[in-house]
C-alpha positions in Angstrom: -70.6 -56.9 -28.7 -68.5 -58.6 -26.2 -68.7 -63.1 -26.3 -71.1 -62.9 -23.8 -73.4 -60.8 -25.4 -73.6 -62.9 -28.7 -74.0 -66.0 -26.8 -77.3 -64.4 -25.5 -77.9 -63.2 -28.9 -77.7 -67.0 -30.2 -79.6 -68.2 -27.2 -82.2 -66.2 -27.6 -82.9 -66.6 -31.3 -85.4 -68.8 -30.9 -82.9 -71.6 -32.4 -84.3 -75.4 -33.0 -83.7 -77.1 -29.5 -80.4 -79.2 -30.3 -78.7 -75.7 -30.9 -80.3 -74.3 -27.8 -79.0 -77.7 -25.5 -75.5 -77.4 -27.3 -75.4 -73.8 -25.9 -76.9 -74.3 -22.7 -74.1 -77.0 -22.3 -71.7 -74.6 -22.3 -72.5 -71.6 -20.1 -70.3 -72.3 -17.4 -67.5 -73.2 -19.6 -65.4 -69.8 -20.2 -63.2 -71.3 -22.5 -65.9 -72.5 -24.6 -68.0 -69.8 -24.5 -64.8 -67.6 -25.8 -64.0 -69.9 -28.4 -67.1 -70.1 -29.7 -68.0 -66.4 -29.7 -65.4 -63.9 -29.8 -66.0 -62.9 -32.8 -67.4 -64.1 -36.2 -65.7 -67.2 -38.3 -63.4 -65.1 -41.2 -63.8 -65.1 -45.0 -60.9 -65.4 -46.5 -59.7 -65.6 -50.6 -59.5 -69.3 -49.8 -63.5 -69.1 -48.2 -63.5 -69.8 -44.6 -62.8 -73.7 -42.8 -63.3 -74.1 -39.0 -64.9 -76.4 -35.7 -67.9 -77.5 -36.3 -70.8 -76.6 -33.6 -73.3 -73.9 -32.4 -71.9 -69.9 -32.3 -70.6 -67.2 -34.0 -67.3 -68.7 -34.4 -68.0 -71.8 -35.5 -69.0 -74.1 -38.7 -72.5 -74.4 -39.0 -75.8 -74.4 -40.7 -76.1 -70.8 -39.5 -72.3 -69.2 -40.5 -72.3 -71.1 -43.7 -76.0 -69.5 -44.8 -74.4 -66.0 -44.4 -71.3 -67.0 -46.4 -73.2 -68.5 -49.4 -75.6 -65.6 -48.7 -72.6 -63.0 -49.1 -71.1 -65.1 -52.3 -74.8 -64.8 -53.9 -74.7 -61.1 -53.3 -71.2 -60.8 -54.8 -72.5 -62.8 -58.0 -75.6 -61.2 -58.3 -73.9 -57.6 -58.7 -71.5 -58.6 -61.4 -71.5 -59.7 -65.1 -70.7 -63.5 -64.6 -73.4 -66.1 -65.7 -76.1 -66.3 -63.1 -75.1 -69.7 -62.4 -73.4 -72.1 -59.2 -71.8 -75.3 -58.4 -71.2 -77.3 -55.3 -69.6 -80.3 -54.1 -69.3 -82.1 -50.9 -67.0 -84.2 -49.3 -67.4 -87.0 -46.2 -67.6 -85.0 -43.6 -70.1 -84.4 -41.2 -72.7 -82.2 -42.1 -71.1 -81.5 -45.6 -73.8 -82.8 -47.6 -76.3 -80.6 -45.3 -74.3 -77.3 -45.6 -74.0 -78.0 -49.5 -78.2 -77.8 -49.9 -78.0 -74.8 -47.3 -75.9 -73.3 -50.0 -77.7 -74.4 -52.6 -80.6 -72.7 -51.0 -78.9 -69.2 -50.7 -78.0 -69.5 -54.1 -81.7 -70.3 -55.5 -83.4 -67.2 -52.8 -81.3 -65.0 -55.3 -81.8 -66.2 -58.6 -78.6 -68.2 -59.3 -79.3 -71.5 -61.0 -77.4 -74.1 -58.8 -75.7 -77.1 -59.8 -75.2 -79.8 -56.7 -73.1 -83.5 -57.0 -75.6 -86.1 -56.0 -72.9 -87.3 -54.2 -69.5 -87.0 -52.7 -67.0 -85.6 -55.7 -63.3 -84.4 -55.1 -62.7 -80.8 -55.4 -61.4 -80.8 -58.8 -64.2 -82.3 -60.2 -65.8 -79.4 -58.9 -63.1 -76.8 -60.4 -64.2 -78.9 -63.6 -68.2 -78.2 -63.1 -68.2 -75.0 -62.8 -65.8 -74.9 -66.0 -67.9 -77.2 -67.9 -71.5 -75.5 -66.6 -70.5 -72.4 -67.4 -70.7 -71.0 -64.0 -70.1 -68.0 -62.2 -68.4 -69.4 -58.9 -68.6 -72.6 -56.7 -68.6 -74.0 -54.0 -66.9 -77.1 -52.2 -67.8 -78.0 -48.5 -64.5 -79.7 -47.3 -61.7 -79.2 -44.6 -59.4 -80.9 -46.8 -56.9 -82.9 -44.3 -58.0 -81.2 -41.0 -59.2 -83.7 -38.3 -63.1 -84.7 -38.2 -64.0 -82.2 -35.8 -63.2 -79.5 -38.8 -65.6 -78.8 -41.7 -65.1 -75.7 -44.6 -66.3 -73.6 -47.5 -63.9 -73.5 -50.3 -65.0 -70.5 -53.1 -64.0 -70.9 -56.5 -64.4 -68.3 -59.6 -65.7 -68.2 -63.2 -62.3 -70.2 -64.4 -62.6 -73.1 -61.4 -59.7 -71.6 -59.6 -59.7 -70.5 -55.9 -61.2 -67.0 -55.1 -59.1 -64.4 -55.4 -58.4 -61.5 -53.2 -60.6 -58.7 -55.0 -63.8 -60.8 -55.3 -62.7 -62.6 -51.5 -63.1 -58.7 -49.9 -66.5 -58.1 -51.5 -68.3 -61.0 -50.5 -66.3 -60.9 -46.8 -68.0 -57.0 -46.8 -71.1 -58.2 -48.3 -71.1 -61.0 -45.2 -70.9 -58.2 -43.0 -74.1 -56.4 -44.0 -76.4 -59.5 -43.8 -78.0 -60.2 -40.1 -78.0 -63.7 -38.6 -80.7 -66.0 -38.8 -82.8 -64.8 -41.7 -85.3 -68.0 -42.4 -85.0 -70.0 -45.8 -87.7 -68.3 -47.9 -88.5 -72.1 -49.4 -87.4 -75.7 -48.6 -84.4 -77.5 -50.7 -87.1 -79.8 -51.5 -89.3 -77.0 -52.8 -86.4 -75.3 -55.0 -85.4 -78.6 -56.5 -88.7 -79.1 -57.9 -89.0 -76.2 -59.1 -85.8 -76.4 -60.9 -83.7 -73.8 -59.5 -81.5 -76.4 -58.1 -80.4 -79.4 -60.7 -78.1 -82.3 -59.7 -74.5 -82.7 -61.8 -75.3 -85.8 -63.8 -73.7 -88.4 -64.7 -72.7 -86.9 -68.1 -70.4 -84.6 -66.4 -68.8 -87.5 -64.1 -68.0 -89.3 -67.7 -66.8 -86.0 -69.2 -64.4 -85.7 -66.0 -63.4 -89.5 -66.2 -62.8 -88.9 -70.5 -60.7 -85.2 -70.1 -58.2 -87.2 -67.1 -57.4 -90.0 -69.2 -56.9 -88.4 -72.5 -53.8 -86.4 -70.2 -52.1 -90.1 -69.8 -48.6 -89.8 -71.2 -47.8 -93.5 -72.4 -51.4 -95.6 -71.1 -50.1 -98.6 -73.3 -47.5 -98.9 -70.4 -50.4 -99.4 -67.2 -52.1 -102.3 -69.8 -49.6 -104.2 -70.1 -47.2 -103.8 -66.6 -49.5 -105.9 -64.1 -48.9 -103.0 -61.8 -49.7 -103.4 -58.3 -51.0 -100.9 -55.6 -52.7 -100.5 -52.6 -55.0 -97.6 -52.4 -56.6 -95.3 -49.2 -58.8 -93.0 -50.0 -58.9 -92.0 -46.1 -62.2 -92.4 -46.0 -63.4 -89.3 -48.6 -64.0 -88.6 -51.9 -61.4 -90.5 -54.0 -62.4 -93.9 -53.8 -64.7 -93.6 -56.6 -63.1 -91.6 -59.1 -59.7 -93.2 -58.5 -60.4 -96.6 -58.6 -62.7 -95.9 -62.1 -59.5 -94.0 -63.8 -56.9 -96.9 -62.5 -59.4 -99.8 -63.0 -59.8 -98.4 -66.7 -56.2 -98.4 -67.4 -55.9 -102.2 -66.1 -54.1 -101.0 -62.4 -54.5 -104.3 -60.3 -56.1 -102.6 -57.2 -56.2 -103.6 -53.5 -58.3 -101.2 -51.4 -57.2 -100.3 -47.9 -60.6 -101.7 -46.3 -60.8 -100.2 -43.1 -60.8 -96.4 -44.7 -62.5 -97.3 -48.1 -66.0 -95.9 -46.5 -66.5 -92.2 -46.4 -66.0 -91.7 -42.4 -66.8 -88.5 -41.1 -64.7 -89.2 -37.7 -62.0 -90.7 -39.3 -61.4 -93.3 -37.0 -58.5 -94.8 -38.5 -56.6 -91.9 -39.6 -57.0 -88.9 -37.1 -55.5 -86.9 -38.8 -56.0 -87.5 -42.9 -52.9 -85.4 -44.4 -51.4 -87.6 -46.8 -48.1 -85.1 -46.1 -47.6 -87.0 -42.6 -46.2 -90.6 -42.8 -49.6 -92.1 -40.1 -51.5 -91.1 -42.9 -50.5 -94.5 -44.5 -50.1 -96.7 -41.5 -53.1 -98.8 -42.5 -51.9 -99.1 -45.7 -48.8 -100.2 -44.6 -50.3 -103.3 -43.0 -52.1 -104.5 -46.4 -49.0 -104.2 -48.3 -47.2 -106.0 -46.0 -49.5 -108.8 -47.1 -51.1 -107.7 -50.8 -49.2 -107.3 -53.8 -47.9 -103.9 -53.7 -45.5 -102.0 -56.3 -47.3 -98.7 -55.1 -49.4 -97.2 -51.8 -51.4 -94.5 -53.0 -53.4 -92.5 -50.5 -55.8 -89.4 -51.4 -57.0 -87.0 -48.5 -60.5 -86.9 -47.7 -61.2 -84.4 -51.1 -58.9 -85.9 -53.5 -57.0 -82.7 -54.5 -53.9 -84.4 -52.8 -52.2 -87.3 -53.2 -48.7 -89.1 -51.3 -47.4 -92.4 -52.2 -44.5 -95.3 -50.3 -43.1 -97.7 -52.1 -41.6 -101.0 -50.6 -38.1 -100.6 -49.3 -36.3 -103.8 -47.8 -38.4 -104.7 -45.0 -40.5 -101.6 -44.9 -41.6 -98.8 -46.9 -40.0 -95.7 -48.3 -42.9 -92.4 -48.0 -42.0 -90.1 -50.4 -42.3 -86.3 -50.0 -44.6 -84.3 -51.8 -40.9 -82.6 -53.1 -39.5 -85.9 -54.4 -43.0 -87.0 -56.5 -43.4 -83.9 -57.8 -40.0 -83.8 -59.6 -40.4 -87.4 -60.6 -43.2 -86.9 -62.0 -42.2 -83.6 -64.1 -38.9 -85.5 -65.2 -40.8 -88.4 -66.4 -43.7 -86.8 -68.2 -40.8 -84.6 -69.9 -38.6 -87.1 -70.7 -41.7 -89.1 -72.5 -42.9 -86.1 -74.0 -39.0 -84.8 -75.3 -38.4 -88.2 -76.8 -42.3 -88.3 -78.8 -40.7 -85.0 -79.7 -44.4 -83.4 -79.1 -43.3 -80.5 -76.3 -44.9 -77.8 -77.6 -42.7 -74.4 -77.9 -42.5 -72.2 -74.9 -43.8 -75.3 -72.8 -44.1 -74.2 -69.2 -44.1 -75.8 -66.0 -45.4 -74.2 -62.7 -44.2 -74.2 -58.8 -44.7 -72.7 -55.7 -42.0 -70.6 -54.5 -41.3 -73.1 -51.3 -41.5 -76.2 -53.5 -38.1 -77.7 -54.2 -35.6 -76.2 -56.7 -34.9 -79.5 -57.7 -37.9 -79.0 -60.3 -36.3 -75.9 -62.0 -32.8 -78.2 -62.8 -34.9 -80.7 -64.5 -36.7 -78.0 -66.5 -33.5 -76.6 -67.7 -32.6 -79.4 -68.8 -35.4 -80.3 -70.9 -35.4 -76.5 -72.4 -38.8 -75.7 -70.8 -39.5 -72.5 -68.6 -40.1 -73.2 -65.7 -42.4 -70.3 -63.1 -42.5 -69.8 -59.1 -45.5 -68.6 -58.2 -46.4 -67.6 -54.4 -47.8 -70.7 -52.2 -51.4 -71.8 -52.9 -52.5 -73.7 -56.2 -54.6 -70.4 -57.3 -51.6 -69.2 -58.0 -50.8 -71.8 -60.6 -54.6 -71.9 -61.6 -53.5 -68.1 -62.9 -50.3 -68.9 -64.7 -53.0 -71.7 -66.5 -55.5 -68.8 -67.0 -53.3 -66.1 -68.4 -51.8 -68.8 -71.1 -55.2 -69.1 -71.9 -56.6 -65.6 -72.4 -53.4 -65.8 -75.1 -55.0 -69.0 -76.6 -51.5 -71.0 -75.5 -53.0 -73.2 -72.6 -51.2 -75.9 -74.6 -47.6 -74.6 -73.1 -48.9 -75.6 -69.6 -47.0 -79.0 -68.7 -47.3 -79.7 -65.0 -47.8 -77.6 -61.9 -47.3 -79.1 -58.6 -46.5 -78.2 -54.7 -44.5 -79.7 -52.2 -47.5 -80.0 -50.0 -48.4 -83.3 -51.9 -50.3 -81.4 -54.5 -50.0 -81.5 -58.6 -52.2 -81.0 -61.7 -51.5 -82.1 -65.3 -53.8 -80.7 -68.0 -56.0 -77.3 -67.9 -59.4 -79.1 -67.3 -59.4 -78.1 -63.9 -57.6 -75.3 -61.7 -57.1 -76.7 -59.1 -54.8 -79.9 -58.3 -56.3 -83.2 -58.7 -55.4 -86.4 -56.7 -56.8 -88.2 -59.4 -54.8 -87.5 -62.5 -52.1 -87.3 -60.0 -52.6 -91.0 -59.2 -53.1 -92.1 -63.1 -49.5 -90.5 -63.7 -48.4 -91.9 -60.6 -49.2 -95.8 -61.7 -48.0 -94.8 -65.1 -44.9 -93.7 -64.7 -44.9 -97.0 -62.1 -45.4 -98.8 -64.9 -43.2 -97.8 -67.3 -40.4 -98.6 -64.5 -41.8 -101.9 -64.0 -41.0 -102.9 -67.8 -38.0 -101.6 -67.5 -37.0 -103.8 -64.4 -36.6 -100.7 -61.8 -38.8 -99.6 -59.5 -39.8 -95.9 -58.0 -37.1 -96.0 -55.3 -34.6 -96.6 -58.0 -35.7 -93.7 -60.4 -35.5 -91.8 -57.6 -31.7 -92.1 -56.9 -31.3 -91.9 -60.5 -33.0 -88.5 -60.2 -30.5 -87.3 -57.0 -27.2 -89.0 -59.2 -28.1 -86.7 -61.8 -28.8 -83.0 -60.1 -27.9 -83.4 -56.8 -29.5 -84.4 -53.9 -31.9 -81.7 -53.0 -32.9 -82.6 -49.3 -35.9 -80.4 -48.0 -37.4 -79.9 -44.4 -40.6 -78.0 -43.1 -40.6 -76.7 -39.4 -43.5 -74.9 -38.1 -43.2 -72.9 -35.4 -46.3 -72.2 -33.2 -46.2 -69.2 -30.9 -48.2 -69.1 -27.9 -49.4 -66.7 -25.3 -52.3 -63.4 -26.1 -49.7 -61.7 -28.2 -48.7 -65.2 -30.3 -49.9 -63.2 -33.8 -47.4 -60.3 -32.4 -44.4 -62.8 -31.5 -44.9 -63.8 -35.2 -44.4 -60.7 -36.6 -41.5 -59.9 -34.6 -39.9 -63.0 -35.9 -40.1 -61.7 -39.4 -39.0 -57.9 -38.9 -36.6 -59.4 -37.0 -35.0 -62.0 -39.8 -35.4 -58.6 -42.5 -33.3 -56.3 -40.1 -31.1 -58.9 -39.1 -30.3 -61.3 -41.9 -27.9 -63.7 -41.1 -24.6 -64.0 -43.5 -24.5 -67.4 -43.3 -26.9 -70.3 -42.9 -25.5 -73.8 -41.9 -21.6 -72.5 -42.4 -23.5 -71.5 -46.3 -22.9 -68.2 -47.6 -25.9 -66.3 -47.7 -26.0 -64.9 -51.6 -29.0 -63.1 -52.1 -32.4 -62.4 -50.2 -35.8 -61.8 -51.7 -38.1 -60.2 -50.0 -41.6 -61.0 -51.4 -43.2 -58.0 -49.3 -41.3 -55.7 -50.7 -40.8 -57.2 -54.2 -37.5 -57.0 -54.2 -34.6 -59.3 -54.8 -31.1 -58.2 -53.9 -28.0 -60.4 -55.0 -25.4 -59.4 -52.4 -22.3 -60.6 -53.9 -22.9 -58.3 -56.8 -25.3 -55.6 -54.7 -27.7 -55.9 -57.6 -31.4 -55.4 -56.9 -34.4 -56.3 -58.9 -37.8 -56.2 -59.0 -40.0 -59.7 -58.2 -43.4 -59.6 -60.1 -45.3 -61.7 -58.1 -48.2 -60.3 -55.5 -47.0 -59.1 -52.2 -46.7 -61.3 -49.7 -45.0 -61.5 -46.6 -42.1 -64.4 -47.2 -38.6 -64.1 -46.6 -36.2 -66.2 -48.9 -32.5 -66.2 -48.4 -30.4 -67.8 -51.3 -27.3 -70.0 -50.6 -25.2 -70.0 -54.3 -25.5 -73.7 -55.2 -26.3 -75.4 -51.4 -29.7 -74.5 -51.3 -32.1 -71.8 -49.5 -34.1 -71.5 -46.6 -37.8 -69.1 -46.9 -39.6 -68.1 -44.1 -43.3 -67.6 -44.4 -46.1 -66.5 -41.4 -49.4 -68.0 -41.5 -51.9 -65.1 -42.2 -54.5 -66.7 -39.6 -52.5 -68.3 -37.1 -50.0 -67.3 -34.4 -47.4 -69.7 -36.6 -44.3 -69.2 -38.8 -43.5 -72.4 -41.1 -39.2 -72.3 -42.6 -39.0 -74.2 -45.6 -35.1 -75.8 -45.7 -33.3 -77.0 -49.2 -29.9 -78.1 -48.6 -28.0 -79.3 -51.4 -25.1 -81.5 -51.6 -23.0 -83.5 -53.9 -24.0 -86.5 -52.1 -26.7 -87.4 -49.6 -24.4 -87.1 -46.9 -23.1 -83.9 -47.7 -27.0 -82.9 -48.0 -28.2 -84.0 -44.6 -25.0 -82.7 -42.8 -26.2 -79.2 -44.4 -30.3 -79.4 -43.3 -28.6 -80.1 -39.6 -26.5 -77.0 -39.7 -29.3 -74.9 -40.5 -31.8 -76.6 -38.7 -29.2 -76.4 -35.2 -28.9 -72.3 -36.8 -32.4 -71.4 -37.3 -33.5 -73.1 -34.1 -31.2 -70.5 -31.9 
């Protein structure tokens, strides 16, 4: 079936008329018509997230049936409670293609769980925990721009799919036809009680299991701390401002994006990784009191933060807060003298070395795991199926995402933000403020510097120029990156790690995946890493230097490398 042919399909389905003038809109537009139907929307281990409107290729009522459809048929053939959860975020349609979920669910026997409201994803990650499900399900696009809408799948533990139970439920998609009517109405289900709304019991249970992981709460009662909070108009404005406004945080709310806004006409693009993310923010502050901006992205997994800095403010990477925040929660936690033996703290592989100096320091292992927070959801799991969850400290990724606690497997904006104003706080009383910590943190290990280029590839063989780019950095590695000795290369494909000033080779037990790191001694690393879906290779740079100087002159020389 060629895009033409499964437009006519669609157009002759005997659709409701919106769909059917939203197609016949497009029929002179090539482009369109491609886009929309040359080929079906992919399932993958992290569910499937694209544009929303009519067609194959698309988010809608129509795709997301099948999926939930596919993810009921997975369920239904295994051992795992008969039971599902789902959340929804702000976005358009999100609450709809939750209850057409809901409803897939129910036609197959699966007891559903739905939020009566918008929830972050880790309250969902907690829900299916605490309801003793057998998967869930969040409707979100996370940071993408309004036009975007998603299904993320989550297992029996509340982490993200993973890959065995992902290729089932993409073959079971495969098998089920388009279009197949709802056997009974939402409405009809709910009162029927195959489909139940999370109360407000769970939503207090959530609130209770995030405080109790506060390391020194006495310090937010009694600091007068300050912020000014975006929730970018999702999910976190609830949730956030009940755990801060608990613990006596003196809140000012970025008005403008305190609304859930599907378009998100103040924010185009809501990635609290990007400094514009926080450029309304910046303008309260400028006039509110303000020891902190806090921002969540439209699901409140994620969470950035600026401080004041002279005339202006001072963003900090995802990188910088997640090492503050491991140094201050072990620091606390070394001088109550309650870290537990074996304690263990978790990072992606591209997230900044920085975070393994401050765990050696403290005497606590620290584990890369490949990119994704499923990844540190199974480093959680695996310490529990030994009954020594306890030993998890902190997980975190540079991609402005962290988690304390095992309540939920996925990171959570809003324990991030409690620890955030905490360890605020605890500065606060002691007459210094983030920014200061923070160059306390370089003085002492270094100054890890870290840089993310993407590089987009264009043209009908893009995906093919990617792969090239990798083969060609395996075959060719370069002996020295920014005038730094290359040392040693890992090659996560192949799951090997060579050290090439001894010629020593050993084996990486991580899954395979296809990321390139290359090792410079003690200046830093540089890891190269293709996107599986897009035509799009992202490097990740750590330069490292004595002083801040010495750091930057380093990311320039590999940067002015890498970009021949």
């Amino acid at each position: 079936m060629d895009y033409m042919d499964r437009y006519a399909f669609w157009r002759n389905a005997g659709l409701p008329e919106d769909v059917n003038r939203e197609l016949d809109a497009i029929q002179e537009n090539e482009e369109e018509l491609k886009g929309r139907f040359s080929g079906d929307l992919q399932f993958g281990t992290a569910g499937m997230r694209g544009i929303m409107g009519a067609g194959s290729n698309r988010l809608n009522r129509y795709t997301v049936r099948r999926a939930a459809q596919g993810m009921a048929a997975w369920l239904s053939g295994t051992d795992l409670p008969q039971i599902a959860a789902i959340g929804y975020d702000s976005r358009h349609n999100s609450q709809l293609f939750a209850e057409v979920c809901a409803v897939a669910f129910a036609e197959a026997g699966i007891h559903t769980w739905l939020y009566d409201r918008l929830a972050p994803t880790p309250m969902l990650s907690f829900a299916v925990r605490e309801l003793g499900c057998g998967c869930g399900i969040v409707i979100s696009a996370s940071h993408n721009a309004g036009a975007y809408n998603g299904v993320k799948c989550y297992g029996p533990d509340g982490c993200q799919m993973t890959d065995e139970p992902a290729a089932i439920v993409t073959a079971k998609i495969a098998e089920i036809p388009y279009f197949i009517p709802e056997s009974k109405s939402f409405a009809e289900f709910m009162a029927e009680g195959k489909i139940s709304y999370i109360g407000q019991e769970v939503w207090e249970k959530y609130y209770q299991t995030v405080l109790a992981e506060a390391v020194e709460p006495e310090m937010l009662r009694s600091a007068g701390l300050n912020i000014v909070y975006t929730p970018l108009c999702g999910t976190g404005n609830e949730p956030v401002r009940e755990v801060l406004g608990r613990l006596g945080v003196n809140i000012t709310v970025v008005g403008c994006q305190e609304k859930p806004d599907g378009d998100f006409k103040t924010c185009e693009y809501p990635n609290p990784e990007t400094d514009a993310a926080l450029n309304e923010s910046y303008k309260v502050a400028r006039s509110a009191p303000c020891d902190v901006i806090l921002g969540t992205d439209p699901d409140a997994d994620r969470v950035a933060i600026a401080v004041p800095d002279g005339d202006g403010f001072r963003k900090l990477s995802g990188n910088e807060l997640g090492c503050m925040l491991m140094e201050y929660i072990l620091k606390a936690r070394t001088a109550r003298g309650d870290l537990p033996e074996g304690a263990e703290v978790v990072r992606s592989i591209v997230s900044s070395p920085l975070a393994d100096q401050i765990a050696k320091r403290y005497g606590v292992e620290m584990k890369a795991v490949l990119t994704g927070f499923k990844y540190i959801g199974g480093e959680i799991l695996e310490l529990e199926n030994a009954g020594q969850q306890n030993r998890f400290i902190f997980g975190f990724e540079e991609s402005c995402g962290y988690l304390k606690g095992t309540y939920a497997r996925d990171k959570d904006a809003v324990v991030a933000s409690m620890l955030v104003c905490e360890m605020a706080a605890s500065l606060k009383k002691q007459g210094k403020t983030i920014l200061d910590a923070l160059n306390e943190l370089y003085a002492t290990y270094g100054y890890y510097l870290a840089y993310v280029q993407s590089i987009e590839l264009t043209g009908a063989d893009a995906m093919e120029k990617a792969a090239a780019m990798m083969t060609s950095l395996r075959e060719s590695a370069p002996d020295t990156i920014g005038g730094a000795k290359v040392t040693g290369v890992r090659d996560y494909r192949s799951s090997v790690a060579k050290d090439l000033v001894t010629g020593q080779e050993t084996v990486i037990h991580l899954p395979k995946s296809n990321v390139l790191e290359f090792l410079l001694g003690s200046s830093g690393s540089l890891i190269a890493r293709p996107s599986g879906t897009e035509p799009k290779v992202k490097f990740y740079y750590t330069a490292v230097g004595e002083t801040q100087e010495a750091a930057k002159a380093l990311l320039e020389a590999m940067k002015a490398q890498m970009a021949q």
